[in-house]
N, C-alpha and C positions, 0 to 999 in steps of 0.2 A: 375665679376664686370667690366662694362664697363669706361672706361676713356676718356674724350676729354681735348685738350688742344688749350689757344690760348697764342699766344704769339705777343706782338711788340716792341719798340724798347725801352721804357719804363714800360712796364709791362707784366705781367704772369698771366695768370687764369688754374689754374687748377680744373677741376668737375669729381669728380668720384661719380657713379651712385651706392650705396649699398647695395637698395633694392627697389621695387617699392615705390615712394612716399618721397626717400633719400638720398638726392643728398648731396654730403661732397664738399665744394668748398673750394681751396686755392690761395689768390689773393696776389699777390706781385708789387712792383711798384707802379705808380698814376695810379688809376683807370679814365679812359674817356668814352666816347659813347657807342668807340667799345667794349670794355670790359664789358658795362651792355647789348649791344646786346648779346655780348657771353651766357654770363649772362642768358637774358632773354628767347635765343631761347635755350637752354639747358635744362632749368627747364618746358618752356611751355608744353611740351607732359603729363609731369606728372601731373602739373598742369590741364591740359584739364581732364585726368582720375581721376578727381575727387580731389585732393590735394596733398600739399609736404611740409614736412619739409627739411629746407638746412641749413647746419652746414657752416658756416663764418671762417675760419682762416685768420684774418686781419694779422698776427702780420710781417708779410714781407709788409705789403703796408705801399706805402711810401706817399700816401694823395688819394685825387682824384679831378676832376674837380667837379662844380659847376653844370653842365647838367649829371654828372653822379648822382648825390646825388638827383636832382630833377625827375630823370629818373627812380631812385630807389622808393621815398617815391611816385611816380603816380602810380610806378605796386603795391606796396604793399596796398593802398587805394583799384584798381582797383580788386587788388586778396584777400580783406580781408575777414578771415573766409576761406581759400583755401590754403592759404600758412602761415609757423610759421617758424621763423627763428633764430638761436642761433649763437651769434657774438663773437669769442673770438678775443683781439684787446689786444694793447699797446700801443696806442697813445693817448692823451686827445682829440686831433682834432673828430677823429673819434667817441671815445666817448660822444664828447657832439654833434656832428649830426645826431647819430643815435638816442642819448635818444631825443632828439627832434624831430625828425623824429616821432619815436615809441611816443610819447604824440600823438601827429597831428593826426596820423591815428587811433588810440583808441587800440594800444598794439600788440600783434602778435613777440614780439622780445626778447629773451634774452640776454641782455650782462655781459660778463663778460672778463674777467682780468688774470682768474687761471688758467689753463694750465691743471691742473688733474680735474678742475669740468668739463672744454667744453670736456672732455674724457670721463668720465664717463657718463655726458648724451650723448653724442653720441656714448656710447659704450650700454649703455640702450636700444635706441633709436635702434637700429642694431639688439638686441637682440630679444626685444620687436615684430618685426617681421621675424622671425626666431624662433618657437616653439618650432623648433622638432629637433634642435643642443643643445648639451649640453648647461646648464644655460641657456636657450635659453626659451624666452615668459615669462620674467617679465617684471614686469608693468612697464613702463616708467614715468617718471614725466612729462611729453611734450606732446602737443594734439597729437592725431593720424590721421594725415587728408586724 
């Protein structure tokens, strides 16, 4: 499993790569520019091969800018039907721009709050492609892009 990281002097991204098409990302800090460039060249490859799912752990971010959130809901338009994404968060901020966000673009996001559901679909989601490891190739709740 491959890992990149970026870091500055206010925030942390971390993206680990799980399977083709499954990228787990953990963001701490305010999210700005550089953090959705991270962001966006990280996911781009798999995205070009055809789609991705990316697992969100917000619950270290601590906000983000204004150009990050409009930088976000332009790739998610421009990638929709290509990319699905599940948000686990604990802030209201977060929560009501992304559920706003996700109306705008016509859906593509899960959020949630719980801690053992963003695990369990993303332990699905892991499974789901990996057949041939124990439990391994059930059905996932989540597109498959």
């Amino acid at each position: 499993m491959a890992e990149d990281l970026f870091e500055t002097v206010g925030a942390t991204a971390r993206a680990r790569h799980l399977a083709p098409g499954l990228l787990h990302l953990t963001l701490a800090g305010r999210m700005d520019v550089e953090a959705f460039d991270f962001i966006h060249s990280t996911a781009n490859p798999q995205l070009a091969a055809g789609g991705i799912t990316m697992f969100f752990d917000t619950v270290a971010m601590t906000g983000f800018t204004n150009e990050f959130r409009l930088r976000m809901m332009a790739w998610q338009l421009e990638t929709k039907g290509r990319q699905f994404q599940v948000v686990l968060l604990r802030h209201r901020l977060v929560a009501l721009a992304i559920a706003v966000a996700n109306k705008v673009v016509g859906g593509g996001v899960v959020v949630t709050a719980d801690r053992d559901h963003f695990d369990r679909l993303l332990a699905d989601a892991v499974r789901s492609r990996f057949p041939e490891v124990e439990g391994g190739g059930v059905k996932s709740h989540l597109p498959r892009l």
